[in-house]
C-alpha positions as CSV (number, residue, x, y, z in Angstrom):
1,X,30.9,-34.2,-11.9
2,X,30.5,-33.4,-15.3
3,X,27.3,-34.2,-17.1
4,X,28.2,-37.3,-19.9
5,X,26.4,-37.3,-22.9
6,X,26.0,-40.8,-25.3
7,X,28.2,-41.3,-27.8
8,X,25.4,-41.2,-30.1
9,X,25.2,-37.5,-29.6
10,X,26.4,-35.5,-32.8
11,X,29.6,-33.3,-32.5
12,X,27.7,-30.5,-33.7
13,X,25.4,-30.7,-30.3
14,X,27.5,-32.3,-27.8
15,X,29.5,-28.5,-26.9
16,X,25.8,-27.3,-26.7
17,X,24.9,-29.5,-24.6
18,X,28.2,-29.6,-22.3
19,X,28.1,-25.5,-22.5
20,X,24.4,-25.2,-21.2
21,X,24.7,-28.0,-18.6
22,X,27.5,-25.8,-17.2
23,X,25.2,-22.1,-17.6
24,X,22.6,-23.9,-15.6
25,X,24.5,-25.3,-13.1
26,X,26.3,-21.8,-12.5
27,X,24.0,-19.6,-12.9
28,X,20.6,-21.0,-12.7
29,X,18.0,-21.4,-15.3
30,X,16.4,-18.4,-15.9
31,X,19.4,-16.4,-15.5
32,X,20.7,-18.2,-18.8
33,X,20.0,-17.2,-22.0
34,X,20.2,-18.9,-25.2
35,X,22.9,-16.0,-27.0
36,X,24.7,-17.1,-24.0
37,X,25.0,-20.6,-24.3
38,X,25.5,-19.9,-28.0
39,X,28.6,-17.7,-27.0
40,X,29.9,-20.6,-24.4
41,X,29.8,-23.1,-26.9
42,X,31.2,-21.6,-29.6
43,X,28.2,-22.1,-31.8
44,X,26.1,-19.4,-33.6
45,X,22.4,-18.9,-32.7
46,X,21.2,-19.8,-35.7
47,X,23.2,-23.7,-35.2
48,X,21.4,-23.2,-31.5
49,X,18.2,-23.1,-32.7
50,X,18.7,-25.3,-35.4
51,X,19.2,-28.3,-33.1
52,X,16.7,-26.9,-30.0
53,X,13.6,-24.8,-30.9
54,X,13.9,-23.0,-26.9
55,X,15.6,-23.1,-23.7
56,X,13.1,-25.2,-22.1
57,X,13.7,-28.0,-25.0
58,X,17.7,-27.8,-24.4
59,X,17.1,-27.8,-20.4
60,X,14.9,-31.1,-21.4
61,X,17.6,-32.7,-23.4
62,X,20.1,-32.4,-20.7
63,X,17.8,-34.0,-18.0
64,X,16.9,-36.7,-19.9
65,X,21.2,-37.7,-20.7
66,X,22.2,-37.2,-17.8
67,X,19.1,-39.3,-16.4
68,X,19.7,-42.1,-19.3
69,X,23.7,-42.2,-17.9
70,X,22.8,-42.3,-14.5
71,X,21.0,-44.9,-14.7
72,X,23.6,-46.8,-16.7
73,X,26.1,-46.1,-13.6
74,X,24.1,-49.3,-12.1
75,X,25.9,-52.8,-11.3
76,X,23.0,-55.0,-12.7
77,X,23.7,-58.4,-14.7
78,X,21.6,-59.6,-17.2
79,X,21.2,-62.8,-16.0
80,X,22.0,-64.9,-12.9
81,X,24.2,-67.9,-13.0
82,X,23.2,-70.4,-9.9
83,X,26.8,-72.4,-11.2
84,X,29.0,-69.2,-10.6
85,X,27.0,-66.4,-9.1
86,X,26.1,-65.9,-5.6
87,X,22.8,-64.0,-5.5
88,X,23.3,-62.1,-2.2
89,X,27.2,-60.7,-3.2
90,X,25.3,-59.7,-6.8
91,X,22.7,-57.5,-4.7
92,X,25.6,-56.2,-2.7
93,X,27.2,-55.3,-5.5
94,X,24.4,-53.3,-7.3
95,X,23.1,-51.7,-4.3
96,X,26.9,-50.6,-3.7
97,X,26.3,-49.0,-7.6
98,X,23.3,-48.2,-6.7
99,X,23.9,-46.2,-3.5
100,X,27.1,-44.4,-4.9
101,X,25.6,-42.9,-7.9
102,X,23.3,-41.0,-5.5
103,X,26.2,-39.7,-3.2
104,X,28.1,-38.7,-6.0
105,X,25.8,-37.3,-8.1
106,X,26.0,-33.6,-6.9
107,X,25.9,-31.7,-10.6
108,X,22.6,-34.0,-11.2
109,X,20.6,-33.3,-8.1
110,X,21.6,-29.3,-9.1
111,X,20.1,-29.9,-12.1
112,X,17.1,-31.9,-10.3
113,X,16.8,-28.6,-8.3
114,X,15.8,-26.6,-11.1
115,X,13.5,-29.1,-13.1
116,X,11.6,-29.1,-10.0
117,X,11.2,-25.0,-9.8
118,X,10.8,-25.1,-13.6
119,X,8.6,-27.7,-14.4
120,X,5.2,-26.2,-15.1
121,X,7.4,-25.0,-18.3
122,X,8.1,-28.2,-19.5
123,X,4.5,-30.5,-19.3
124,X,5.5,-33.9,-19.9
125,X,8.5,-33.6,-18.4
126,X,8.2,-35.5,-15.5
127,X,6.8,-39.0,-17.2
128,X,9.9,-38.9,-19.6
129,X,12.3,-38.6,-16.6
130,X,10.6,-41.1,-15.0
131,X,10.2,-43.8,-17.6
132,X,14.3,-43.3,-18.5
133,X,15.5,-43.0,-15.0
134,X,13.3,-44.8,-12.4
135,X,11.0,-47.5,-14.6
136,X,14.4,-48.4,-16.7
137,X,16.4,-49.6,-13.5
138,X,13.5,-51.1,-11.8
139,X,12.8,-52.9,-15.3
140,X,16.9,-54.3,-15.3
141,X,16.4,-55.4,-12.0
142,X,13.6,-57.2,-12.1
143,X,14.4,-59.0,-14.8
144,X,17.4,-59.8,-12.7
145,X,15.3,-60.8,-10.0
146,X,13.0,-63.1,-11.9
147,X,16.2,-65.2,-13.0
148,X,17.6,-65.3,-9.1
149,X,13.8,-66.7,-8.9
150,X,14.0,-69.2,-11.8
151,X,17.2,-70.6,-10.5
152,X,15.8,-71.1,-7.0
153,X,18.0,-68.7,-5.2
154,X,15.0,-66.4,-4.5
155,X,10.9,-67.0,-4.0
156,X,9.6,-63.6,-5.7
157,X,6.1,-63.3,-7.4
158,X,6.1,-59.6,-7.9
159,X,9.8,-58.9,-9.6
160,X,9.0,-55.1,-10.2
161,X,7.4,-54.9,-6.2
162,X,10.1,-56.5,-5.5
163,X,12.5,-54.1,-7.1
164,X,10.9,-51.3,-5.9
165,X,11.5,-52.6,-2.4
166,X,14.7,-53.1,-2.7
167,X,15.9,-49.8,-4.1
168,X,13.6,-47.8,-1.4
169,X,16.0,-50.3,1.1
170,X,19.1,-49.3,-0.6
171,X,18.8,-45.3,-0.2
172,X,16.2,-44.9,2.1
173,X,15.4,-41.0,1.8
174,X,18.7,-39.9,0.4
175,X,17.4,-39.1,-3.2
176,X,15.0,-36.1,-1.0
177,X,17.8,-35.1,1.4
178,X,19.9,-34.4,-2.1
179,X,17.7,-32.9,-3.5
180,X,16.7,-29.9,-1.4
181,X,20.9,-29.8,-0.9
182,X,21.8,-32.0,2.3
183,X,25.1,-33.6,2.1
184,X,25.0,-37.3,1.1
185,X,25.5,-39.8,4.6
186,X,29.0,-40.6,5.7
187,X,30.2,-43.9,4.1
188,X,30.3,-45.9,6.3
189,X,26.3,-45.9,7.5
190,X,26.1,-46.1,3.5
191,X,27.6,-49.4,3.8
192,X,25.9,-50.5,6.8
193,X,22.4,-49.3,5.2
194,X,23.2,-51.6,2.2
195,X,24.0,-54.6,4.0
196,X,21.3,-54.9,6.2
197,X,18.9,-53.8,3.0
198,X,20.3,-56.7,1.4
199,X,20.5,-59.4,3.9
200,X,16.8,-58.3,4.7
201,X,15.7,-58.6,1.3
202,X,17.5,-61.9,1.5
203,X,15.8,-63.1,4.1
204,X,12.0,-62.0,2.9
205,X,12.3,-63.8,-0.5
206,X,14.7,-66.6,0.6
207,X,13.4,-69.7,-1.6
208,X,12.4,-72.8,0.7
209,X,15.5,-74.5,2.3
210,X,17.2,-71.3,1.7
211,X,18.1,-68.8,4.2
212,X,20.0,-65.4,3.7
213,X,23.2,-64.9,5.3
214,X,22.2,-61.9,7.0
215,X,24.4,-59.5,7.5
């Protein structure tokens, strides 16, 4: 898949960015240099460095989009309607988001690959990754969580916990099988694993005279 950049990028550094994501997925990242992603992009060096002082900078900026755009990939409402939503098919629906980003993901878990070997270059790193990846979907959700709670559909007191739970539900220990290079898990136990995370998530927070539907 390849690796989407905002539309806020510039033109002038979008076909860098586009040009290393595609070095480093190739080649690896110390085998790329930056006359070479100069040369792929069509750039000179000195437009290169203009934009990213070093590699490790440009390596950064990649990580962080495609972290940002993956994270955008997620089926999660703003707010919950008790009149027209039902909270359980809403849950389906984002852990079916959710879930598929993962297994599809394959150029992102590549890149994942080599943060991880590289990242005593990059100090810092790791909490800017985090806080635009992990901490901005668990954020969306439980906000979306705390309005399931306000309506009544749900009876949650942690909403971030809460969140947490039910995204370690929804992928169990995909994210590490990826990421050391395991194939994603065939559909259908996909499916399976995110109706029985939902329906048991359903069930633990179900609001008084409410029960989950289960299954």
């Amino acid at each position: 898949m390849p690796t989407v950049h905002s539309p806020r990028v510039s033109a002038k550094v979008a076909p860098i960015l586009a040009a290393a994501s595609r070095l480093f997925v190739e080649r690896g990242f110390e085998a790329v240099s930056m006359d070479a992603i100069a040369a792929e992009a069509g750039v000179s060096k000195a437009t290169l460095y203009a934009h990213f002082q070093n590699k490790e900078a440009l390596f950064l900026r990649i990580l962080t989009d495609h972290v940002t755009e993956f994270s955008r990939r997620f089926d999660i409402p703003e707010r919950f309607d008790p009149g027209a939503d039902d909270a359980q098919e809403i849950l389906l629906r984002f852990g079916r988001s959710f879930a598929g980003a993962f297994r599809d993901d394959g150029e992102g878990f590549a890149l994942m690959r080599m943060f991880m070997s590289e990242m005593h270059r990059l100090p810092g790193a790791a909490r800017v990754l985090h806080e635009n990846g992990p901490v901005r979907t668990r954020n969306q959700l439980a906000r979306l969580l705390a309005s399931m709670t306000d309506a009544g559909a749900l009876a949650i007191s942690d909403f971030e916990m809460a969140a947490d739970q039910l995204t370690s539900l929804l992928i169990g220990h995909d994210p590490m099988d990826r990421a050391v290079g395991l194939p994603p898990p065939p559909p259908a136990f996909v499916e399976a694993r995110i109706r029985s995370a939902v329906g048991l998530f359903m069930r633990g927070y179900a609001a008084a005279g409410r029960k989950g539907r289960g299954q």
